[in-house]
Structures are given as C-alpha cells and as structure tokens.
C-alpha positions as CSV (number, residue, x, y, z in Angstrom):
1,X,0.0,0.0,0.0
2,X,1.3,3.1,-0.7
3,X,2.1,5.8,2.3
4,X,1.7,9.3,2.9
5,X,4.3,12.2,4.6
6,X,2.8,14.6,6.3
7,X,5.1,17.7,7.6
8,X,3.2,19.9,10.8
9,X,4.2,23.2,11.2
10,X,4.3,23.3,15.1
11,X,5.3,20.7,17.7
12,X,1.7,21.0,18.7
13,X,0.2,19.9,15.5
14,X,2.5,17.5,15.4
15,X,1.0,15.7,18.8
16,X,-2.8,16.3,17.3
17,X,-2.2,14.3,14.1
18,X,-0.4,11.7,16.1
19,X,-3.2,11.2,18.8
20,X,-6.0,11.3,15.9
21,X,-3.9,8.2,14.1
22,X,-3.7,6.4,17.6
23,X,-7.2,6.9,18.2
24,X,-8.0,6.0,14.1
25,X,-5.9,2.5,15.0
26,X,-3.9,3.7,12.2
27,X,0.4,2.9,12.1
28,X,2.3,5.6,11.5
29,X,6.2,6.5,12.2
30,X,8.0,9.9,12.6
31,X,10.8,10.6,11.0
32,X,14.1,13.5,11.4
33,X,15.4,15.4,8.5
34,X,18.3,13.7,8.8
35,X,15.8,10.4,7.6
36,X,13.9,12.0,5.4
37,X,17.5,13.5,3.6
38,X,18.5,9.3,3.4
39,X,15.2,8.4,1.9
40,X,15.8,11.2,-1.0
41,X,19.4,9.8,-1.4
42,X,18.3,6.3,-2.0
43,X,15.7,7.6,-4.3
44,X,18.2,9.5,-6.2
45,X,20.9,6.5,-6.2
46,X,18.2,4.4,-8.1
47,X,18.2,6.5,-11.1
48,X,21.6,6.7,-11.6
49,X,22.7,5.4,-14.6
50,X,25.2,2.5,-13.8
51,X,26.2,1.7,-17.2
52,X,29.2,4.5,-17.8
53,X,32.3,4.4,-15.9
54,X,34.3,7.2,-14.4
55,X,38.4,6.9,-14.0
56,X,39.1,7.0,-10.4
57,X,41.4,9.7,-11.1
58,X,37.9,11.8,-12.1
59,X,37.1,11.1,-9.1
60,X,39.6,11.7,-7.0
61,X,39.8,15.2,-9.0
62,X,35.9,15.8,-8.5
63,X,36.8,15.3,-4.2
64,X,39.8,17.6,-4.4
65,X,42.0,14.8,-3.5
C-alpha cells in the first residue's frame, strides 16, 4: 500500500495528528530530517545510470583529493 508524509508546522500539530492516528488504530512512524534526507538519497541513487564508468582519477579530482 502506498504511504503518505505529512510535515506539521508546530510541535503541537504534530502531537494532534499523532493522537487522531492512535485513536483511528492507524500505524504511523515519525521521522528526522536527517531520515527524510536518506530516503531522497536512496531515491536518487536508483536513477543513476550504472552503465558508464568514471576513471578513479575523475574522481579523486571531482573530491579535491
């Protein structure tokens, strides 16, 4: 099934939509930024295209190294 984010703009709207999905019997899970940041990283990874190679002196060049 697919899910939905919500983002509340105060700590105390926060606590309202979590008591009315407690009381609705409904799961739900809070995440941090930092979370939400690793979801939108993995979604960007998979569309990456895999197929060209890069030098690992472009690389090392691209990270100042």
């Amino acid at each position: 099934m697919n899910s939905i984010i919500i983002t509340p703009k105060s700590e105390e709207e926060l606590n309202f939509i979590k008591e009315i999905l407690r009381r609705m019997n409904i799961a739900s899970a809070e995440l941090s930024n930092e979370e939400k940041e690793d979801i939108g990283l993995v979604e960007l990874m998979k569309k990456v295209d895999r197929k060209e190679k890069v030098s690992k002196e472009t690389v090392m060049k691209s990270l100042g190294i």
